[in-house]
Structures are given as C-alpha cells and as structure tokens.
C-alpha positions in Angstrom: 33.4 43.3 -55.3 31.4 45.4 -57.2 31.6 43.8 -60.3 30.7 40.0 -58.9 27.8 42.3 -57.3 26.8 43.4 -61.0 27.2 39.2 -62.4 24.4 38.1 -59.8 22.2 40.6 -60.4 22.6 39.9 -64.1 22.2 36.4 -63.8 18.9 36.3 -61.0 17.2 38.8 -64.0 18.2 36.2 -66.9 17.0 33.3 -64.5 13.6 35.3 -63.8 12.6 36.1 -67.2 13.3 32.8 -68.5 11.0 31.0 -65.4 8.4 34.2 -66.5 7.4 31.8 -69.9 5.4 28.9 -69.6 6.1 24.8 -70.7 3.9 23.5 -72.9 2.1 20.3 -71.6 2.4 17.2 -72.7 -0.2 15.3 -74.6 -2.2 13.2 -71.6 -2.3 9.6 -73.2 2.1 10.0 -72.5 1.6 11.2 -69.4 2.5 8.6 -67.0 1.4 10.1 -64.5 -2.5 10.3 -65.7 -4.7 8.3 -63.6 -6.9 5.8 -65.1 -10.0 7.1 -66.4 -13.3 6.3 -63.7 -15.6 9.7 -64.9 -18.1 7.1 -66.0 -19.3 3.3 -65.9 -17.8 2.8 -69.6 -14.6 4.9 -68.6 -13.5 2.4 -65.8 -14.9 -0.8 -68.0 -12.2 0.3 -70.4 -9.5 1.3 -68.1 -9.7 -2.2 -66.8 -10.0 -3.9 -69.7 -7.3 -1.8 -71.6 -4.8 -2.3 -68.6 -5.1 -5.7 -68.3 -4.5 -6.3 -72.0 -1.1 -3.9 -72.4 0.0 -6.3 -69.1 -0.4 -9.4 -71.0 1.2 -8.1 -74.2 4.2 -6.5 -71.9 4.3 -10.5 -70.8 4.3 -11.8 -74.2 7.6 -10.0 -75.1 9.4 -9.7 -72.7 11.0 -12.7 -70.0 11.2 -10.4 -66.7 8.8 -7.6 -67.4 8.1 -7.0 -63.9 8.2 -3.4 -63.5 5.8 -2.6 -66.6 3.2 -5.0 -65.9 3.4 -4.2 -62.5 2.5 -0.7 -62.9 -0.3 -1.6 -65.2 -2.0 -3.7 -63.0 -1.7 -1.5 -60.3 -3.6 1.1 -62.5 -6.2 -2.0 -63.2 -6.9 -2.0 -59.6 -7.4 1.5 -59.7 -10.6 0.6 -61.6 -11.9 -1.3 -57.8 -13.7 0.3 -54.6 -11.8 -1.4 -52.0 -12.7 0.7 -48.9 -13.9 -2.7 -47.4 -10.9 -4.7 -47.7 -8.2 -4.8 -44.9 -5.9 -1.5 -45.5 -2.6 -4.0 -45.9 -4.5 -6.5 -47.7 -6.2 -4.2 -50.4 -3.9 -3.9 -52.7 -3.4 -8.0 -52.9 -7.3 -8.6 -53.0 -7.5 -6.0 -55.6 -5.0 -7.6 -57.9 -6.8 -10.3 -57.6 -10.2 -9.2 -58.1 -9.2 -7.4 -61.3 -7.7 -10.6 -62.7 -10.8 -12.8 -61.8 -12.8 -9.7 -63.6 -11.1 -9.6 -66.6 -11.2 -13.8 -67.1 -15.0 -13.3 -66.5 -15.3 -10.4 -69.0 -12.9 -12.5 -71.5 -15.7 -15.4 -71.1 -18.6 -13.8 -71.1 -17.6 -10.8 -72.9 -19.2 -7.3 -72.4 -22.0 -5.1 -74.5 -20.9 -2.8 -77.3 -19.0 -0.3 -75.4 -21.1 2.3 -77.2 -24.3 1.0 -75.0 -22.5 1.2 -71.7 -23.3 4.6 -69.9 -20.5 7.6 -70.6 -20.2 10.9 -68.9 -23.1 12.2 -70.4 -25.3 9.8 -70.2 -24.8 9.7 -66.2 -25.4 13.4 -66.0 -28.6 13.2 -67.7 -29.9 10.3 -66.2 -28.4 11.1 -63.0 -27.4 7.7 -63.0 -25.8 6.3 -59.7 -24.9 2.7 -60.6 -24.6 0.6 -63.7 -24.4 -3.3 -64.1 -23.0 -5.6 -66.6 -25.8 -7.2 -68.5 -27.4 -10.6 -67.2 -24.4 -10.8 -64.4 -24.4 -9.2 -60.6 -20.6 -7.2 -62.0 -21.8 -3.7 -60.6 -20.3 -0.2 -60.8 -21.1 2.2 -59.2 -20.7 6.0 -58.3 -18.7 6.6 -55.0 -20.5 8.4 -52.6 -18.2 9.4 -50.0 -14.1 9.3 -48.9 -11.2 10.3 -51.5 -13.0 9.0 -54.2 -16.1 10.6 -54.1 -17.5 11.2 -57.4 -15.5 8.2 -59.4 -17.2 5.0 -61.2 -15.9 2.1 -59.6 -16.4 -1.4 -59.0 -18.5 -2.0 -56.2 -17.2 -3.5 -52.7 -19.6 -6.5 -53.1 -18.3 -7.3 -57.1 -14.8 -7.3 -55.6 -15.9 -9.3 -52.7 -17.7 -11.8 -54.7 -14.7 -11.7 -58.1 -13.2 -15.6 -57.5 -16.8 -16.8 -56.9 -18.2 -15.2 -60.2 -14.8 -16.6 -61.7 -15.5 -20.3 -60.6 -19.2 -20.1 -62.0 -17.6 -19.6 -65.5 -14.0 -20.9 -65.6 -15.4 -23.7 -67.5 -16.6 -21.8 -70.1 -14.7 -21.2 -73.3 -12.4 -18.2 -73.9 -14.4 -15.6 -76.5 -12.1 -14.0 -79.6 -9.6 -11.6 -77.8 -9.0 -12.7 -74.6 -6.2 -13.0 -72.7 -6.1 -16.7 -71.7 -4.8 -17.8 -68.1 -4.0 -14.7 -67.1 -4.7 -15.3 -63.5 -3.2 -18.7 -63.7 0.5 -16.8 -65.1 -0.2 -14.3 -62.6 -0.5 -16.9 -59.7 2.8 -18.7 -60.7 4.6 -15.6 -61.4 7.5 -15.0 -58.4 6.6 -11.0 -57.1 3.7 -8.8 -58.1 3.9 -8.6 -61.7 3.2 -10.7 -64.5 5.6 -13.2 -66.4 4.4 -15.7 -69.3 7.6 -16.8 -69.7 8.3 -18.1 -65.5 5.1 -20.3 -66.4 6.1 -22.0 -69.7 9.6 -22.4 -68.5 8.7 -24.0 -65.0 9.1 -27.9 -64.8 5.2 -29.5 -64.7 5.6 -31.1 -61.4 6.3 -27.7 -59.7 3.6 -26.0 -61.3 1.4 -28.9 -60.5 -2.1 -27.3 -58.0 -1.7 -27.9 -54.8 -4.9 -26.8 -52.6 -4.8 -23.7 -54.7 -1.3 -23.1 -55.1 1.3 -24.2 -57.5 3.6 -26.7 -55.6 6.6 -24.5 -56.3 5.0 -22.0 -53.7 4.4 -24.5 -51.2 8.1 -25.4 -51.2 9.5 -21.7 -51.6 7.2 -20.6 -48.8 7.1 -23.5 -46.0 11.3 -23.3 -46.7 11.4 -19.8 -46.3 8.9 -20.0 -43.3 11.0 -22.8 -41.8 14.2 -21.2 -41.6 13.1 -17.9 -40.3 11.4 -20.0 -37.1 14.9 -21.5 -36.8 16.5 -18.2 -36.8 14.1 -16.5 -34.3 14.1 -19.2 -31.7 18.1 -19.5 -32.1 18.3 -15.9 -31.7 15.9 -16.1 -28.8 17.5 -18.9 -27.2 21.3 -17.1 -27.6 19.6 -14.0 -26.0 18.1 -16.0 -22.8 21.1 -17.6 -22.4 23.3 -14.1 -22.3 21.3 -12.8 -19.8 21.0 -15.8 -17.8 24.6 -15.4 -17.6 24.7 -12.0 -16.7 22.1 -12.3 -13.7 24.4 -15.0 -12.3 27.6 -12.8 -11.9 25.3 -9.6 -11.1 24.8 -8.9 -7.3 22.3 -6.2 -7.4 18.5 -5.3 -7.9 16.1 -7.6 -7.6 15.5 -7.5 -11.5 17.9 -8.9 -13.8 18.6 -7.6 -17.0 17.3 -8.7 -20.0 19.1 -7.0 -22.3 20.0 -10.2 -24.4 16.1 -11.1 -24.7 15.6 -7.9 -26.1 17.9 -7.8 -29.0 17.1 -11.3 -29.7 13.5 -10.0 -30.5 14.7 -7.3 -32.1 16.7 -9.6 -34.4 13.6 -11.8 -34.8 11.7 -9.1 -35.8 13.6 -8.1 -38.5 13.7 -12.1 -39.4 9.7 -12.2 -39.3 9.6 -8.8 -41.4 12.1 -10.5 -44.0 10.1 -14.0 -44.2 7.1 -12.5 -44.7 8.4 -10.0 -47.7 9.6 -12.9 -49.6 6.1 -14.7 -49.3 4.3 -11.7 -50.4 6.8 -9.5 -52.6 8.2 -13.4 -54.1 6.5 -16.5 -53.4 3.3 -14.9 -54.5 0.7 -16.4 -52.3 -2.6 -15.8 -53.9 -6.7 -16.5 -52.6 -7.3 -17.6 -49.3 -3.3 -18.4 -48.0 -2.8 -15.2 -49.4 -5.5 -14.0 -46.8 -4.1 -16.4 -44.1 -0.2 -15.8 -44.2 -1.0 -12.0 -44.0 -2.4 -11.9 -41.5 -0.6 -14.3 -39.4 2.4 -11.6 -39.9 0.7 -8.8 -38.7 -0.2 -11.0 -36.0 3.5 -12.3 -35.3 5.0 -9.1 -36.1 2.4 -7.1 -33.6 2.6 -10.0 -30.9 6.6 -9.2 -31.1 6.6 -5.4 -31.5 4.7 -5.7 -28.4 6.8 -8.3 -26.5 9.7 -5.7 -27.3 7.8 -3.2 -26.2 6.6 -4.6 -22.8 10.1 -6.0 -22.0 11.9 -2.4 -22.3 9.5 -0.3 -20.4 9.6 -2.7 -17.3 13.6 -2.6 -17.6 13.8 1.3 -18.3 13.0 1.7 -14.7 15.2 -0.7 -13.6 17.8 1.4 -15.4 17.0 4.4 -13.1 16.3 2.6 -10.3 19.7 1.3 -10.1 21.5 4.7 -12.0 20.0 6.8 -8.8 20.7 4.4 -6.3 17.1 3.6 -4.9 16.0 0.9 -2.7 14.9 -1.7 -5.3 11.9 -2.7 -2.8 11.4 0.9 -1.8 8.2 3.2 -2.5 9.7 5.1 -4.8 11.1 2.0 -7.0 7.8 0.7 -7.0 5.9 3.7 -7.7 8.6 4.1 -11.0 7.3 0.1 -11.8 4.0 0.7 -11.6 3.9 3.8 -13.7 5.5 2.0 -16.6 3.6 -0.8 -16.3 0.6 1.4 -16.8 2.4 2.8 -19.7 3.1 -1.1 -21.2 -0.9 -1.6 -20.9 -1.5 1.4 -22.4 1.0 0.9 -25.4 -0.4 -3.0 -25.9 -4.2 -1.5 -26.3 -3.0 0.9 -28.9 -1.0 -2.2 -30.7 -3.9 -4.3 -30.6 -6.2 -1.8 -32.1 -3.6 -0.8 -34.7 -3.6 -4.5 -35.5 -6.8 -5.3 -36.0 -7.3 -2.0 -38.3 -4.7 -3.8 -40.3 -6.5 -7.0 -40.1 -9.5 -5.4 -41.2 -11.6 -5.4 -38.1 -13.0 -2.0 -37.1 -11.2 0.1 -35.1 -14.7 1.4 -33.4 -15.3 -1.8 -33.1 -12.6 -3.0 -30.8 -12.8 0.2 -29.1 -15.6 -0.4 -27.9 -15.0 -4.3 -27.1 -12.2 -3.6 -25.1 -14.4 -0.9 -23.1 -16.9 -3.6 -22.5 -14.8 -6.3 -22.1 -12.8 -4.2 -19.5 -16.2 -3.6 -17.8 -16.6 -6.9 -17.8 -13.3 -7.5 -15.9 -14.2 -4.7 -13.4 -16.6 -5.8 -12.1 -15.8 -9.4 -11.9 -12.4 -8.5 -10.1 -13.1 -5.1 -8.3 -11.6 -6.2 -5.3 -8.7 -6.8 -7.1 -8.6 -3.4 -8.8 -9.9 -1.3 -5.6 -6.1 -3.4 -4.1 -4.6 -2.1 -7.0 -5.5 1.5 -6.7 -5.0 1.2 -2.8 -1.3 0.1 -3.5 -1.2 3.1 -5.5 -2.3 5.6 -2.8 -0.1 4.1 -0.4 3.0 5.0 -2.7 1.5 8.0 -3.2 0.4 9.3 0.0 3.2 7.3 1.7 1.9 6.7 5.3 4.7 3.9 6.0 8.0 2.6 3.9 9.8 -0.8 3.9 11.2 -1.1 7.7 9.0 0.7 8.9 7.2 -0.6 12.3 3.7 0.1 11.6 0.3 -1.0 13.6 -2.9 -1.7 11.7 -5.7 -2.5 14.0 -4.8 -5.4 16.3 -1.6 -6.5 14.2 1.8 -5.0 13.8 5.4 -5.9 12.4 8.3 -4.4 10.2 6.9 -3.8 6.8 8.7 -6.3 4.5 7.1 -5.6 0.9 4.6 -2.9 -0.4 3.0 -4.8 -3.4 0.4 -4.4 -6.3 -2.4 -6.6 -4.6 -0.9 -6.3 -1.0 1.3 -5.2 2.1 3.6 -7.8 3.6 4.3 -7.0 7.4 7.0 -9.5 9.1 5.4 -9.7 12.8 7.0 -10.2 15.6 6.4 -14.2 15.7 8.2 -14.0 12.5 5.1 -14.7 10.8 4.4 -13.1 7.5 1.4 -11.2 7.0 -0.5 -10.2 4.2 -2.9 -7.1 4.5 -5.0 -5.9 0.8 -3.8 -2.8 0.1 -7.8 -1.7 0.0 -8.1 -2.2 3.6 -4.2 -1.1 4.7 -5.6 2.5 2.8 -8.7 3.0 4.7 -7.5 1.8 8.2 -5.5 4.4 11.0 -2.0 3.1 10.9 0.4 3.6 13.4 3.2 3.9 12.1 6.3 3.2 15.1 9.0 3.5 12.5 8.6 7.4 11.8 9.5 8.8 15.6 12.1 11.1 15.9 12.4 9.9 19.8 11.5 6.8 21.4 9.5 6.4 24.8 10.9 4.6 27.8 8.1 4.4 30.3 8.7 2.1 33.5 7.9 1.9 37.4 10.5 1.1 39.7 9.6 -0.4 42.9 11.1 0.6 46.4 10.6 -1.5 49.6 8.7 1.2 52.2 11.3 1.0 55.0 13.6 3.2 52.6 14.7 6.1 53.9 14.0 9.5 52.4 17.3 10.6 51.8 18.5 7.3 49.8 15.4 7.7 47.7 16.4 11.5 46.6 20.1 10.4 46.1 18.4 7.6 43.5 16.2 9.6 41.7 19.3 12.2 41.4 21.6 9.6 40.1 18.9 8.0 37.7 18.8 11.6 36.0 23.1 11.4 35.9 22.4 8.0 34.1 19.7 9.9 31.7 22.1 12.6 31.3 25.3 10.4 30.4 23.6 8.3 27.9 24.7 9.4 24.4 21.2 7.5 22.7 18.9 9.8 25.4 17.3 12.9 24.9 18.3 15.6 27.4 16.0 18.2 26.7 13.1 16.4 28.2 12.6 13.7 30.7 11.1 12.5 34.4 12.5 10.6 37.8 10.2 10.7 40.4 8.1 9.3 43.8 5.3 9.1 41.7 3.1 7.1 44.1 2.2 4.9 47.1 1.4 1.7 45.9 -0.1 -1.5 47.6 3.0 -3.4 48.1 6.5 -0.7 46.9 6.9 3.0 47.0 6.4 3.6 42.8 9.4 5.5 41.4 8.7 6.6 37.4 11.6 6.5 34.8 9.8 8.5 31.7 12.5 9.3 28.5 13.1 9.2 25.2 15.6 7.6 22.8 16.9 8.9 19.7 17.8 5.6 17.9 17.0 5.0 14.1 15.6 1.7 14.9 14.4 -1.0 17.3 16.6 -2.7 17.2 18.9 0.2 19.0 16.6 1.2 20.8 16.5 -2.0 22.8 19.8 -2.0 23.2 20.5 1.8 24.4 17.2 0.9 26.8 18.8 -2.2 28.1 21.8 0.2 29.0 19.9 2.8 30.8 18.2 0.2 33.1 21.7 -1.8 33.9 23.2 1.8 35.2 19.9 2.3 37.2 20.3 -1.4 38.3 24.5 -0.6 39.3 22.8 3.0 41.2 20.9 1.3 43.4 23.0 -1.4 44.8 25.4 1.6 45.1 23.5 3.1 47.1 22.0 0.0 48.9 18.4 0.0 47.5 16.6 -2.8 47.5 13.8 -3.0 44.5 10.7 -4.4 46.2 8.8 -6.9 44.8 4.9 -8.2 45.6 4.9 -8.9 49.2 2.2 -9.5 52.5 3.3 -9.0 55.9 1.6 -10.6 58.8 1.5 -9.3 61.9 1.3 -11.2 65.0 -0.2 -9.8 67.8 1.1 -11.9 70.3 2.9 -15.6 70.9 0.9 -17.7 72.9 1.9 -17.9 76.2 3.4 -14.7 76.0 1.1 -11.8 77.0 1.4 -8.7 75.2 3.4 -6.0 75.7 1.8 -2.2 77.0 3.1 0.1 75.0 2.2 3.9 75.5 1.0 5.9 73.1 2.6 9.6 72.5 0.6 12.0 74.3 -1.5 14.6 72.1 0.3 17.9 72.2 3.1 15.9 71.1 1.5 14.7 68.7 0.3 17.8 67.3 3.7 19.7 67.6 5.4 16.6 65.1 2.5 17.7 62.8 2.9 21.0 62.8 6.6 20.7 62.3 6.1 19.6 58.9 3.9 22.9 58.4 5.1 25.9 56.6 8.2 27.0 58.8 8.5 24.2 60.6 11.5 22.4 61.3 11.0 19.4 60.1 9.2 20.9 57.5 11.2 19.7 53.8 8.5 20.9 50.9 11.0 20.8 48.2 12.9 17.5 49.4 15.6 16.6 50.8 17.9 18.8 48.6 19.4 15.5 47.5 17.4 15.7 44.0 16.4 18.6 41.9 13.8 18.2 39.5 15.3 18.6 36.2 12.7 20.8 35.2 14.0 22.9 37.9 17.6 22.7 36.4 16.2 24.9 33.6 
C-alpha cells in the first residue's frame, strides 16, 4: 500500500513540474483561430478583400471545397456591422453583402492601400468613420454592443450592397479580380463556394429565373412540395386516430387528441428539415432568400405554438379524468381556465420571440400588443368583466353544477358554469343564461347547499271537531314525524296554531334531510299521505272554504223561545276554566305533548 502510495506522489510531482513551464505560441498568421483584423478602416478593407480572394483560389482547385471556403467567407463577413439585420437572417445577408462588396471593389477598384487610414492614423485624427473614394461604401468605428471599438462596414453599406452592385455590374472587371464570384456563389448547393458545380451544371438549369438559377426553383418548390404532402398526411393520419379513439371513449367531455399532437410534432420536424435543405442546400439567395426565411420561422412558430396550445388544454384533461373530477364541475373548469391562461401567455412570448427573429423589435411588439390589448379592453369590457366574474365564481364558489340557486326573480338547477356565462335549467325547462358579471354581484340563494329541508303547511280542521280528536291528531302527526327515516327528529312543530275564517289552522313545520329535490319531494309526499291515513283514522274531516247560513225561521213557522242560561251559571262555566277549576285543561287534553316538552 505504501509503495502505490509513494508511485502517486511521484507521479502528481513529475506531472506538476512539467505543467510549471510554459508553451511557446504560435506565430498568429497560423492561428486559425485569429479573428480577422478590423483595428482600423485599412485593416477590415484588407480582411475582406484578402478573404474573399483565398475563397475563390480554394474554388479554383479544388471540386467540393466546401468547408474551406466556407470558413473564409464567414471571416469575410466578419468584416460587416450587421446589428440591423434579423438575428437568423444575418449571417445570409452578410454573405451576401460581402460578395456584392467585393464585385464592386473588383470593378471599381480601391485607393492605394497605403492612403486608406491605419491604426495610427485614426488615433491621431481621432477619426470615427472612413469612406471609399467617390462611392457611399462607408466604414466606420462601432460605437456600442460586443463590437465596440472595431472598423466595420456600416449597417447602411450592407443594407444598400446589391443596389451599389447593380449600379456597376455592367462595368468591366479591373486586373485581379475575382470574376462572378457572386454568380458561383449563388449556384453553388450549401454555403460555400464551388467553381466547379457552376461549369459543370447543364445551361438550361443554370439559366435566371427571377433571380435564381432554375435548378433552385426545381430543388426548392420539389422539396417544398413534398414536405406539405408529408405534414398534411401526417396531420390527416393524426385526426383520423383520434377521431377513432373519441368514438369508442365513453368519458369526459373532451376527447383526446393525442394523435393531432404527434402529427404536428412529426410536421414540425418535416417543416425544420425542408427548410434546412433550402437554406443549408438549395442556396436561396436576395429577396427569396429573405422570403422563404421567414416564412419558416413563421410556419415553424405558428406550429410550435399549435403544439403548444393543443397540450396545455389536454394536460388538464389528463388530471381531470386521473383524479376523477366532474368534467363540468368548478374545479374542472377552474384547472381549464388556468391553462388556458397559461396557452395565452405562452403564444405572446412565441409571437414576440418570432418577430425578434424576423427582425421586428421586440420593444416594439411589446408595446403593440399592450396597445392593441387596450384596444380590445375596452372595445369588449363586458366581455372581460364576464370573464373575470366566471373566474370569481370558481373561485369564491357560491353555487356548483346541481345546485338549486335563486338570483333575483329567477331560479333553476345550475346546468353549466362557463367563461362568458351561467346556464340555469328552470323549472319550465327553459334554459337560462345569466353573465357571469351580474351572477357575481347579485345575492344568490343558493337552495342546493341545505343541510335540512323545510316543510311548512296548514292543515285545516272543520270547527265542530272535538278537542280530544284534535290532540290525538297532532300526537299522531309527531309519530308520523318521528317514523320517517328522511325527517329530522331533533327539531320540529304540530300544533292549533290558529282560528281562522272558515277551519281551525293546524301547523305541520319540519325538516328533511335529503340530498336533493328531487327526494325531498318524494319523502314530503310520504309524510303528508301518513297525515292523510291519521286523520281518516281518527275520523277527521279536513275543512275546506265554506259559508253557513243561518235561517232564522221558515215561514209559516214562528220561531221557537229558547231560554237563555241564567247568569251565575254562566259565570260558574267561566270560572271552571280558571286556574283550579274543573273544567279547567291549561296544558290540553293530555292526549298530545309538545315535543319540546318531550325533551
């Protein structure tokens, strides 16, 4: 052990006095790593220049030099401010603009490189810009960003590079030049450069076409036309899979469109590939360059986005049906609504993403979609103030679906709780819509939420029934109470409770404990059948709205004396109903007790 101990130690000390020396560099001009020289406005004239010339000569000996001259261009455009172009365009417009540059420069030439400004010169003259004599080619000194401090060509030179090229491409090439270098470029398949793809391409496919050799137009339409046949295949195979899965599912309201989304997953992919053989192979150069790169980031956004939109309204599906909720409930539609939110959310950040890409400013469409949203605010606030009313009714909750509820003058079984409004099924079987913005600021009764139900209803006895009949039916109506298994025991009335103009008014007051109405209708019909059965028992007869009128005599019959009972009897059948009386009964008959009595 000791002895491995002793190796390592041996070999970490030979490992750290060998690191302790220090590598010689190597020369810079074989560094391939060294950036292209832009310390000064002659610097970056000849970075350009002397790029674009070891590009061509790579093209002249070699069939497929694509890497080389690829890399050599690349460091050409390092020569270019493109802080103004579109960040997935820039390096396509600056390969282009360094071409255009150097067929100007190889047709109008350039001064004697000792006249243009060098390091020196700029620090003493505290020069800030320089431009090629009798032309608007300007560079100039960076100001601000990662570049600060480099000699570059100016955003409006490379802005204005294919016009400048068109004002001179009829002029004659000057002593060496590199002739038709954008023309090879333009026909060259991928980013780099190939003299030999244009020489050995049949005339009639390198033959201009509105800008483009007519070998593109071919390569790319083809290529364009069979990935829109892929992606709406793949779409259609996708609809069609979930169509057939929604017919054999029986639950939630939502079918699954888990076939959809894969299909534009798929088509994704298929948009991604077209579009890197058009850039990366068919080449596209100028204006369709412009045009077919952005309508990818368009397509490719537009479907990111679809995706996006289609699996955060099924992810709550997902839980909805994993946890077993209602799929109308408050709770499943609270879970929607949140990730709805979240699917507008995610397409603003897309859109603003994209049009970065496209080259618009992000500020910019910031701020449009703030206005633009104002806009929209206030032209549909009563649709937003129903939108964030639905959104306080799931969150406060005052009623849920089946719920009997009572706004104002109308009332029903809540059907539906929705974005915009509450659907209440009324008792006509009408439907009724209510906006959520006036559902949240009205009282609501809400029926559907009692523990117990009332029962409150006056029975009507005829006046010629005796006392003792009416105790033994109030006594038999609390039995009845009592026996019902839907009736709560704890707390109820039967009693006289009044005189009125036609019946002697007997009160039933209790309370169910039913779920529903539609048990409690039932257990209530129950109650007042057994009351119904007692008092036919006991030979009760309910009275119903009567006048009696009395005759005081027939004619021809004279009417009868009858004498009245003299006062001191009176007075003693008074006072027998007095406090130890015998005819006194203060607490009834004994034939009913009170059941708050019974307690």
């Amino acid at each position: 052990m000791l002895v491995w101990l002793a190796v390592y130690l041996a070999l970490c000390l030979h490992c750290t006095l060998a690191g302790a020396g220090t590598l010689p560099a190597i020369p810079p001009e074989q560094n391939p790593l060294r950036p292209p020289d832009t310390s000064s406005p002659r610097a970056t004239l000849e970075s350009l220049i002397d790029n674009m010339e070891r590009a061509y000569a790579e093209a002249q000996e070699s069939k497929w030099p694509e890497r080389e001259t690829r890399l050599l261009l690349r460091r050409a455009v390092r020569t270019l401010d493109l802080s103004d172009a579109p960040r997935t365009l820039a390096e396509d417009i600056g390969m282009e603009a360094a071409l255009y540059l150097k067929e100007i420069i190889d047709r109008v030439g350039v001064p004697p490189l000792a006249t243009v400004p060098d390091r020196q010169i700029v620090d003493d003259d505290e020069l800030v810009k320089w431009r090629l004599p009798n032309t608007e080619i300007v560079i100039a000194k960076v100001d601000s960003g990662p570049r600060t401090g480099e000699w570059l060509f100016t955003p409006a030179t490379v802005d204005q590079a294919q016009g400048f090229f068109e004002r001179v491409v009829h002029l004659p090439y000057r002593p060496g030049a590199t002739p038709r270098i954008f023309a090879a470029y333009s026909m060259t398949p991928g980013a780099g450069l190939s003299l030999y793809w244009a020489e050995s391409l049949p005339r009639w496919l390198g033959r201009d076409l509105l800008g483009q050799t007519l070998w593109q137009w071919l390569a790319g339409l083809g290529a364009l036309l069979l990935g829109l046949l892929l992606g709406v295949g793949l779409y259609r195979l996708g609809r069609r899979a979930d169509k057939r899965r929604g017919s054999k599912s029986q639950s939630g309201d939502q079918p699954s469109r888990r076939g959809t989304i894969l299909a534009l997953v798929f088509a994704l992919a298929v948009a991604i590939g077209v579009e890197t053989v058009i850039d990366d192979v068919v080449n596209f150069t100028g204006g369709m360059l412009v045009l077919s790169s952005r309508l990818f980031v368009i397509l490719t956004y537009a479907l990111v986005g679809w995706v996006a939109v289609l699996l955060l309204t099924q992810i709550p599906e997902v839980i909805i049906r994993s946890r077993r909720l209602r799929p109308r409930g408050v709770d499943s539609q609270l879970l929607r609504l949140g990730f709805k939110l979240l699917a507008l959310i995610t397409i603003a950040a897309l859109i603003i993403d994209g049009a970065d890409k496209l080259g618009l400013p992000a500020y910019s469409v910031i701020t449009g979609l703030g206005v633009g949203g104002l806009a929209v605010a206030l032209a549909a606030r009563e649709t937003i103030a129903n939108l964030l009313g639905s959104l306080a009714i799931m969150l406060d909750r005052p009623f849920r679906i089946g719920d009997w509820i009572r706004i104002g003058d109308d009332e029903g079984t809540v059907e539906d709780i929705g974005f915009r409004s509450t659907r209440i099924r009324t008792f006509y079987d009408s439907l009724l819509s209510i906006p959520n913005a006036t559902t949240v600021n009205a009282a609501i009764d809400n029926m559907g939420q009692r523990q117990f139900r009332r029962v409150y209803t006056r029975l009507n006895l005829r006046y010629d029934t005796p006392p003792a009949q009416i105790e033994a039916f109030l006594e038999g109506c609390k039995a009845i109470i009592r026996a019902n298994p839907a009736t709560r025991k704890d707390y109820f009335h039967v009693v006289l409770n009044d005189y009125g103009p036609h019946s002697l008014s007997v009160m039933l007051y209790f309370f169910l404990d039913v779920p529903d109405w539609s048990v409690e209708l039932v257990e209530r019909q129950r109650v007042l059948i057994e009351v119904l059965r007692l008092a036919r028992k006991l030979g009760l007869e309910l009275a119903f709205p009567t006048q009696t009128l009395e005759v005081e005599r027939l004619p021809g019959h004279p009417p009868t004396a009858v004498d009245p009972p003299a006062d001191e009897e009176l007075a003693a059948v008074a006072k027998s109903f007095g406090a130890g009386g015998s005819a006194a009964r203060p607490r009834g008959l004994g034939l009913f007790t009170p059941p708050t009595e019974e307690r």
